[in-house]
C-alpha positions in Angstrom: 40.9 -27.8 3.8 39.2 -29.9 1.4 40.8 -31.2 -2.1 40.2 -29.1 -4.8 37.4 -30.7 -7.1 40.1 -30.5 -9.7 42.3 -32.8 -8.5 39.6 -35.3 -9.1 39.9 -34.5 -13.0 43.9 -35.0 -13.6 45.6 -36.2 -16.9 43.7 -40.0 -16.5 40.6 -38.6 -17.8 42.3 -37.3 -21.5 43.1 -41.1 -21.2 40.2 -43.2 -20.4 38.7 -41.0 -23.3 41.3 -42.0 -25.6 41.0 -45.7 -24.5 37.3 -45.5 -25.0 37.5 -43.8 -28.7 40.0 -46.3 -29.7 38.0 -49.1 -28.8 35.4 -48.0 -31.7 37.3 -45.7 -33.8 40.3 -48.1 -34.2 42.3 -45.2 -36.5 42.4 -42.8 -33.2 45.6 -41.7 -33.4 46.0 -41.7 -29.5 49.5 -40.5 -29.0 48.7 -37.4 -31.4 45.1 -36.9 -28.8 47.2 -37.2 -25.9 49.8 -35.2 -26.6 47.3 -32.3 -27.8 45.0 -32.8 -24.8 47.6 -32.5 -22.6 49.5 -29.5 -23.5 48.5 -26.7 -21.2 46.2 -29.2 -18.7 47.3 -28.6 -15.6 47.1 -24.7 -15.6 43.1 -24.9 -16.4 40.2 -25.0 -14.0 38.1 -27.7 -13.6 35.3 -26.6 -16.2 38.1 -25.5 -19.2 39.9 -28.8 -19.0 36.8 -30.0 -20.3 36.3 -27.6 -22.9 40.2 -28.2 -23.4 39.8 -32.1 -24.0 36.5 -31.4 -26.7 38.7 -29.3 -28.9 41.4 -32.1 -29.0 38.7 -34.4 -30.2 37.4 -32.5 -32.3 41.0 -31.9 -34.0 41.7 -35.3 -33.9 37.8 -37.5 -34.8 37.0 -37.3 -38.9 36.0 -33.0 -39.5 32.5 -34.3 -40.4 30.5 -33.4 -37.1 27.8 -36.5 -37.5 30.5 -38.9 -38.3 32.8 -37.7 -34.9 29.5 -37.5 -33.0 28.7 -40.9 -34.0 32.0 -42.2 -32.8 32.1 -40.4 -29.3 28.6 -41.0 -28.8 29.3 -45.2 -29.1 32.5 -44.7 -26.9 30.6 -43.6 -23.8 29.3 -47.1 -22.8 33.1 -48.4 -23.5 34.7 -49.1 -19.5 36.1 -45.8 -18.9 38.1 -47.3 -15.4 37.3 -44.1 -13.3 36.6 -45.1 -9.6 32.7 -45.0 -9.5 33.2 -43.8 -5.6 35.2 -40.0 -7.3 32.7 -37.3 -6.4 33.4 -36.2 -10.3 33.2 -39.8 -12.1 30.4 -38.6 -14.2 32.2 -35.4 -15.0 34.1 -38.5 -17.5 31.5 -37.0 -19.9 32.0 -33.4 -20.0 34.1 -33.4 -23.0 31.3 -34.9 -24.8 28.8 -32.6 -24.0 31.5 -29.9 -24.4 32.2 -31.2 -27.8 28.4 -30.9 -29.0 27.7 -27.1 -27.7 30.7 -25.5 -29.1 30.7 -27.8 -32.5 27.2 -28.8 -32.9 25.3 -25.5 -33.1 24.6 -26.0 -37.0 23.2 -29.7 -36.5 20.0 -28.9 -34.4 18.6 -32.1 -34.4 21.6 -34.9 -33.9 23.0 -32.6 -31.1 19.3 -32.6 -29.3 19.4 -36.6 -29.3 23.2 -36.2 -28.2 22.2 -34.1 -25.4 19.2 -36.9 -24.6 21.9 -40.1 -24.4 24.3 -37.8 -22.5 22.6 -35.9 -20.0 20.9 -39.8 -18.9 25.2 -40.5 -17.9 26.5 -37.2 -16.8 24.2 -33.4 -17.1 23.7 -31.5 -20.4 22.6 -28.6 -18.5 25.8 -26.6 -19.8 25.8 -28.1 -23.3 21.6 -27.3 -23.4 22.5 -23.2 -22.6 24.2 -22.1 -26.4 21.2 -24.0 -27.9 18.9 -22.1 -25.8 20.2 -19.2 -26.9 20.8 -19.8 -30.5 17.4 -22.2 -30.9 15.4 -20.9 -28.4 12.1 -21.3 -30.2 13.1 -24.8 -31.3 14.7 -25.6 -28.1 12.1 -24.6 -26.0 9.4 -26.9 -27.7 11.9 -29.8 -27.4 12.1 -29.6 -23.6 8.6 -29.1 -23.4 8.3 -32.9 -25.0 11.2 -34.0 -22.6 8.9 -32.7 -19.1 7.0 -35.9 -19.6 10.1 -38.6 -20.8 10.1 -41.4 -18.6 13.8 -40.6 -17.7 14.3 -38.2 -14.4 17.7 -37.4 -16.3 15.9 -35.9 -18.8 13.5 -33.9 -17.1 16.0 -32.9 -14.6 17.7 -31.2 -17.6 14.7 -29.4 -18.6 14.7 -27.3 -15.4 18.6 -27.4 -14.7 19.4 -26.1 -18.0 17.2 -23.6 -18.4 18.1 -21.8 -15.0 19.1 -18.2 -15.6 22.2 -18.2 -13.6 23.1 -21.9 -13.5 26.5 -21.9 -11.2 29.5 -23.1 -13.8 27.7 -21.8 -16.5 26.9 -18.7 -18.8 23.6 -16.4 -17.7 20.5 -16.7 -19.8 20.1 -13.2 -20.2 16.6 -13.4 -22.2 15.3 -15.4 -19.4 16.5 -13.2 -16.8 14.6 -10.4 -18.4 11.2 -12.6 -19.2 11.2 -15.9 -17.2 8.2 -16.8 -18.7 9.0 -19.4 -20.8 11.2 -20.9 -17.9 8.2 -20.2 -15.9 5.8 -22.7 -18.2 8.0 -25.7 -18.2 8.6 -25.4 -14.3 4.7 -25.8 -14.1 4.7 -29.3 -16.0 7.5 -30.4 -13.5 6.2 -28.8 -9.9 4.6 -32.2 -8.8 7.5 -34.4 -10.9 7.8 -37.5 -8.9 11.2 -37.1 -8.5 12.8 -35.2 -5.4 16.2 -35.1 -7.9 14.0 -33.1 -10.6 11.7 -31.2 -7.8 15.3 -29.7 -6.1 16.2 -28.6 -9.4 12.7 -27.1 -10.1 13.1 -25.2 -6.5 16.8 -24.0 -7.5 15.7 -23.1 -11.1 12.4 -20.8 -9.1 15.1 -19.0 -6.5 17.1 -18.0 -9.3 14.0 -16.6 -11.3 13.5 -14.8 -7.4 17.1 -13.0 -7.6 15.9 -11.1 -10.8 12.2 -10.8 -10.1 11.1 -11.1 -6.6 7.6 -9.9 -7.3 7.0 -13.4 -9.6 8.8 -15.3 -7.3 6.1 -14.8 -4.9 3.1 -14.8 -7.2 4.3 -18.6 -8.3 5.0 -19.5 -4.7 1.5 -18.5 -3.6 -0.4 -20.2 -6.6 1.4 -23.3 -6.2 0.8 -23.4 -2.3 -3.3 -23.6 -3.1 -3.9 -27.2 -2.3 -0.5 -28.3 -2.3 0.6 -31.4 -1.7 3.5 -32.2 1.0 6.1 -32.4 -1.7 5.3 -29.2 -3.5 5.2 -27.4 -0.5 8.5 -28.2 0.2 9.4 -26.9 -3.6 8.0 -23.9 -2.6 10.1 -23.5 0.9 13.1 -24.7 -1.0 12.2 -22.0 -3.7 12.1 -19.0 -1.1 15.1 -19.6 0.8 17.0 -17.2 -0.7 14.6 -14.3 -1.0 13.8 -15.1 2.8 17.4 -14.7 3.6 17.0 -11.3 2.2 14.0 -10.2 4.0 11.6 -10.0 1.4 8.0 -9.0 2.3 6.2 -11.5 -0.7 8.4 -14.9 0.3 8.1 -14.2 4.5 4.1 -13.5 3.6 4.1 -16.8 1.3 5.3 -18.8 4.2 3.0 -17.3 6.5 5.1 -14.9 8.4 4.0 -11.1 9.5 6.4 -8.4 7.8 7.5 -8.1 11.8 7.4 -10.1 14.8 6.4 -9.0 17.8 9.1 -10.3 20.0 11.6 -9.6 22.4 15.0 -10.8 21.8 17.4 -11.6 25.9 19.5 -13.4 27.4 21.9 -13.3 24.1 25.4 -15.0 23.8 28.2 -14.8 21.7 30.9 -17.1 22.0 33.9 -16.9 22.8 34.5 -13.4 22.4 37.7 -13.8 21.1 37.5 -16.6 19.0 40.4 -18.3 16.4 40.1 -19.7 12.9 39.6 -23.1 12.7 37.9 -22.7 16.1 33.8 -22.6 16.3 31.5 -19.9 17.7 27.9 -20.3 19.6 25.1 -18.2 19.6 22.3 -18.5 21.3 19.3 -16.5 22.5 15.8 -16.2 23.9 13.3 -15.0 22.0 9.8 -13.9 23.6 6.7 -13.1 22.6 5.7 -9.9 23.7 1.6 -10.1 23.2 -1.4 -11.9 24.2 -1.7 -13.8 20.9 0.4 -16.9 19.5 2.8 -16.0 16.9 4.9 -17.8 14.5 8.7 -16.6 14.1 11.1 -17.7 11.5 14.5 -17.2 13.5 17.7 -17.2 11.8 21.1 -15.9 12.5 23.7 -13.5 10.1 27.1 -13.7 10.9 28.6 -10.2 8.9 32.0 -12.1 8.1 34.9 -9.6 7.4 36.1 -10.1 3.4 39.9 -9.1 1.9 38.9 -5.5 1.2 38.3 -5.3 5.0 34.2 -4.8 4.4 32.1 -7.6 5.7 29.2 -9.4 4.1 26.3 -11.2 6.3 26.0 -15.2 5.9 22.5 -16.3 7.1 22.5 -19.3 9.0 19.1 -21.1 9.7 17.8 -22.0 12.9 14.5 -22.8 12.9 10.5 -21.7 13.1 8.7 -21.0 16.4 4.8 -21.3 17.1 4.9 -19.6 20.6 2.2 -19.0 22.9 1.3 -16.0 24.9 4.1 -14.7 26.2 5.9 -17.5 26.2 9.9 -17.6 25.9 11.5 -20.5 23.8 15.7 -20.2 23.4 17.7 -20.8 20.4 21.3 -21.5 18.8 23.4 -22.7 16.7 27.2 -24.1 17.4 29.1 -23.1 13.5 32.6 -23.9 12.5 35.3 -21.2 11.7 37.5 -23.2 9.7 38.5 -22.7 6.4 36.6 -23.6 3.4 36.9 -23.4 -0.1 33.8 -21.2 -0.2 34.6 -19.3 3.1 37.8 -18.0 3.9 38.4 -16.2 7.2 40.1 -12.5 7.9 40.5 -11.2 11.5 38.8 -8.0 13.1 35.1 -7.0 14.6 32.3 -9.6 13.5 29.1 -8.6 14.0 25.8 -10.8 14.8 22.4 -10.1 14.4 19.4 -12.1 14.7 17.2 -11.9 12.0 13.1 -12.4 12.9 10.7 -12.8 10.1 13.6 -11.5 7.7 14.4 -8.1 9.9 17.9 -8.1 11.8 18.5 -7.2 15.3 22.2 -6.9 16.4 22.8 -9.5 19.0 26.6 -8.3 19.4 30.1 -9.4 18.3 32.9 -11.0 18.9 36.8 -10.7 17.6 38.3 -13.2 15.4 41.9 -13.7 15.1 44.1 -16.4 13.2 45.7 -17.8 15.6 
């Protein structure tokens, strides 16, 4: 199973951050930070122990919020000595940015160009959100100005931050209700020459899709007229989700019929008993049952049995199919069973399906045990 992300974020970050303030602020009391910082550490989550290290600062830095600010903000290009290589060495900065949305909420304007210097070394999509939701107005109209910075950082932040259900991070309930102002700073970023900022424009759309399918599919068709390669691709990335779930707006977005006229044979399952930490293959034929070409999106669900002994489909993509007349093209998909920190296994009764153009057809099943 793969390390926990939080074992990436131990007690050498409260550390480095010491070493760094003291470099500039040379009446850090370091011991006092360290000792604070540390107490309770290693019982918190990944996200907390960020939180967790602001609050020390913020006990221990001068209690005037420009003059701490100041100090942290010319600490962060002090060498920090985390290995560049660590999936999380950015995450060096999450105290800061934690620092300025739970203490800077009063000082609009020095927090904004905090939130500018940071984000361009680590993300202020977390730190952005309480501003969004206390500032919104003023907020709003300063990410507008940032769609056109010359830093993809920046405008990365712009769509990233104002998703309504960022993962890690607090729901923007107002923009989950009226996506509209979400909606008109995606527009300024669709053809961003940046595939770091256009991902983030596709994630920000599919959550806007989970809360209101119907303007999901009215921006994926407008931005599909005379699209370019790249924004296309926005717009696939966009959809995934709602395709996943078989709605009738994405699958006709992308060009598919609300049903496929096919024929589904030859299917296998295997093995039919299968272990965890084994893998299981499924593959079919799928036909084309009239005169005329069709194009089929085929995928795959596999309904995975949870704790509570219910089971919950995972889609699993295979691919799209222009067939002719009749004609017969087979597909699969080889997928491990091992355990993940996202997926964890429970025996019984699996069921398959095939899912055409977003509708599922059982395949069959097969019987999973732990060993």
């Amino acid at each position: 199973m793969a390390e926990p992300l939080v074992s990436q974020y131990g007690p050498d970050v409260p550390q480095a951050i010491a070493r760094m303030v003291a470099a500039v602020h040379p009446r850090f009391d370091v011991d006092a930070f360290l000792h604070d910082a540390l107490t309770g550490y290693d019982a918190l989550a990944l996200m907390p122990r960020g939180k967790h290290i602001a609050r020390a600062l913020h006990r221990h830095l001068p209690p005037v919020y420009g003059e701490a600010l100041r100090i942290l903000l010319a600490s962060i290009d002090q060498p920090h000595g985390r290995t560049p290589g660590l999936s999380l060495a950015s995450f060096i900065y999450l105290p800061h940015t934690a620092f300025v949305a739970e203490f800077g909420l009063e000082h609009f304007e020095l927090s904004m160009q905090a939130q500018y210097a940071l984000t361009q070394r680590f993300t202020a999509e977390f730190s952005i959100r309480p501003f969004l939701q206390k500032h919104t107005d003023a907020t709003l109209g300063r990410l507008m100005e940032w769609t056109n910075d010359p830093s993809e950082h920046v405008r990365r932040l712009v769509s990233e931050g104002t998703r309504p259900r960022l993962p890690w991070a607090s729901h923007l309930p107002a923009f989950q209700r009226d996506p509209a102002p979400v909606l008109a700073l995606l527009e300024r970023l669709k053809d961003d020459p940046s595939l770091y900022v256009r991902r983030s424009v596709a994630n920000n759309l599919n959550d806007i899709g989970k809360d209101h399918p119907d303007v999901l599919a009215a921006t994926a068709n407008a931005w599909l007229r005379d699209a370019t390669a790249q924004r296309r691709w926005i717009v696939q990335h966009a959809l995934r989700s709602a395709v996943k779930r078989g709605e009738p707006g994405a699958l006709a977005a992308l060009g598919f019929g609300t049903s496929a006229d096919v024929v589904i044979g030859q299917a296998s399952v295997t093995p039919p008993r299968a272990v965890v930490g084994g893998t299981l293959a499924v593959a079919f034929d799928v036909t084309n049952n009239t005169a005329q070409p069709q194009r089929v999106l085929v995928d795959f669900a596999v309904h995975y049995i949870k704790a509570n002994g219910q089971s919950r489909a995972k889609v699993f993509k295979l691919k799209t199919l222009d067939l002719a007349a009749h004609e017969t093209q087979r597909v699969g998909k080889t997928i491990s069973l091992a355990e993940m920190t996202t997926r964890k296994h429970y025996p019984g009764i699996h069921r398959v399906d095939a899912i055409l153009n977003g509708r599922a057809q059982v395949l069959g099943s097969f019987e999973l045990a732990t060993g």
